[in-house]
C-alpha positions in Angstrom: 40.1 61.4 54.2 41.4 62.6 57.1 44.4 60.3 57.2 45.0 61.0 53.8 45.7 65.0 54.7 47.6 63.6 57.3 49.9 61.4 55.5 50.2 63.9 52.6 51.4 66.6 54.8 53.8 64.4 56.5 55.0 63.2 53.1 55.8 67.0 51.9 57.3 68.0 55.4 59.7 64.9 55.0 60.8 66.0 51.0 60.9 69.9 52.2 63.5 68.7 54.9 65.1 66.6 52.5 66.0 68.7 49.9 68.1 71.1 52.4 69.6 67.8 53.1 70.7 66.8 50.0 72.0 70.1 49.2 74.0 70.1 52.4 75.1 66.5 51.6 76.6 67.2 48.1 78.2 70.3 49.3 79.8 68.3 52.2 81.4 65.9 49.3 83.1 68.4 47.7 84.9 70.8 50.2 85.8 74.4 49.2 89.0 75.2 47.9 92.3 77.1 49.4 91.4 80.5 49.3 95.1 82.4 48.6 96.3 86.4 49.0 99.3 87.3 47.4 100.4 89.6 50.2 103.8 90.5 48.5 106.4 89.9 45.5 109.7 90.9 45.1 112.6 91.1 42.0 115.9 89.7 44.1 118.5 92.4 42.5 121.0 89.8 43.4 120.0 87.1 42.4 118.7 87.5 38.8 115.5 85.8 37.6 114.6 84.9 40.7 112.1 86.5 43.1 110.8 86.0 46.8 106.9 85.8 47.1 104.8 85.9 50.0 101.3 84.3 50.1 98.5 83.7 52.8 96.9 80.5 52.3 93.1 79.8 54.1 91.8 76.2 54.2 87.9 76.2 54.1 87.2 73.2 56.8 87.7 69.8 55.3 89.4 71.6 52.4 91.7 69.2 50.2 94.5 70.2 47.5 95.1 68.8 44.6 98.5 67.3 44.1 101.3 69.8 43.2 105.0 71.3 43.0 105.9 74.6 43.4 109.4 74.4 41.6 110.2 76.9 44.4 111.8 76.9 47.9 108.7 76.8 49.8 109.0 78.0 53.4 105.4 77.7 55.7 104.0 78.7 58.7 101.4 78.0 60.5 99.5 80.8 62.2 95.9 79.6 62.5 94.0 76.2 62.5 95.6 72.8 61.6 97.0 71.5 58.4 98.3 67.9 57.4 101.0 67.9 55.1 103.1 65.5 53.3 105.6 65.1 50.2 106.4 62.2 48.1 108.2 59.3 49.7 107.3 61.3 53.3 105.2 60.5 55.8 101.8 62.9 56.6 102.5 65.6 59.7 100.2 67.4 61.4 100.8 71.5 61.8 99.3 73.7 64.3 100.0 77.3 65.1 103.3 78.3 64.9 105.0 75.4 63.6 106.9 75.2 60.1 107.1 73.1 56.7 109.4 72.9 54.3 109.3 71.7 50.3 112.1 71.7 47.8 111.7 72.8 44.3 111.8 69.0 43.7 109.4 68.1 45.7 105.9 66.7 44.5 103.3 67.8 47.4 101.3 64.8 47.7 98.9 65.7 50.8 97.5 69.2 51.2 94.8 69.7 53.8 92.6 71.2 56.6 93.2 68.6 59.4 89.8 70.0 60.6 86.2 69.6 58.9 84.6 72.5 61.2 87.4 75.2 61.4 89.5 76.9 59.1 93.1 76.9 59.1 95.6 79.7 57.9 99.3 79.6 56.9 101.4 81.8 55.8 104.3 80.5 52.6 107.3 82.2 51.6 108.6 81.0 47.8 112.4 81.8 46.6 111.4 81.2 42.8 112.1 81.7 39.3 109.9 84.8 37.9 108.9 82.6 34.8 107.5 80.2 37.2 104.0 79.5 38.3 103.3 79.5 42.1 101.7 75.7 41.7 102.0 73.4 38.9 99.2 70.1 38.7 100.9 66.8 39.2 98.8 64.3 37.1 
């Protein structure tokens, strides 16, 4: 009988530390999303229909983005963290503090992501777009 406590209180310590597992296993499959602050837009008096916009990007760790376009001139900067970046036909870079991106309103934006799974990363992106336009547009 004794055995039998034994084994049944090993067998519900092993499912309680399980379950916290688990949990911490399918959260670690689907990384949070880019958290962005529009920090400021601006109407370009000469240059009608088209406005500058400022946003600050944060990458959760091991966050991922979906693939996009901006149809914008999309200017970035790096101020915290690493990000990889790539376009179509590119190949992947690596950005750390300080250092700079560019994508064309062409441009499909094929790799978006945290280069790290523990830290966050922040960047800062200018866009010289139309007003009618969305920031980001899905590439399917």
């Amino acid at each position: 009988m004794r055995m039998f406590k034994t084994f049944g209180l090993m067998s519900l310590a092993a499912c309680s530390a399980t379950v916290p597992l688990l949990a911490l296993a399918q959260s670690a499959s689907t990384p949070a999303h880019a958290q962005v602050a529009e920090l400021m837009t601006k109407a370009l008096g000469d240059y009608p229909g088209k406005e500058g916009k400022m946003i600050l990007v944060t990458y959760p760790p091991g966050s991922v983005d979906p693939v996009h376009r901006h149809d914008a001139n999309a200017f970035v900067y790096v101020i915290e963290g690493s990000i990889v970046m790539s376009l179509k036909g590119g190949k992947e870079v690596t950005l750390g503090p300080g250092q700079t991106f560019y994508e064309g309103p062409n441009d499909i934006h094929t790799v978006g992501r945290n280069a790290s799974l523990t830290q966050p990363a922040k960047f800062v992106v200018f866009l010289l777009k139309d007003q009618n336009k969305p920031v980001l547009t899905l590439v399917h």
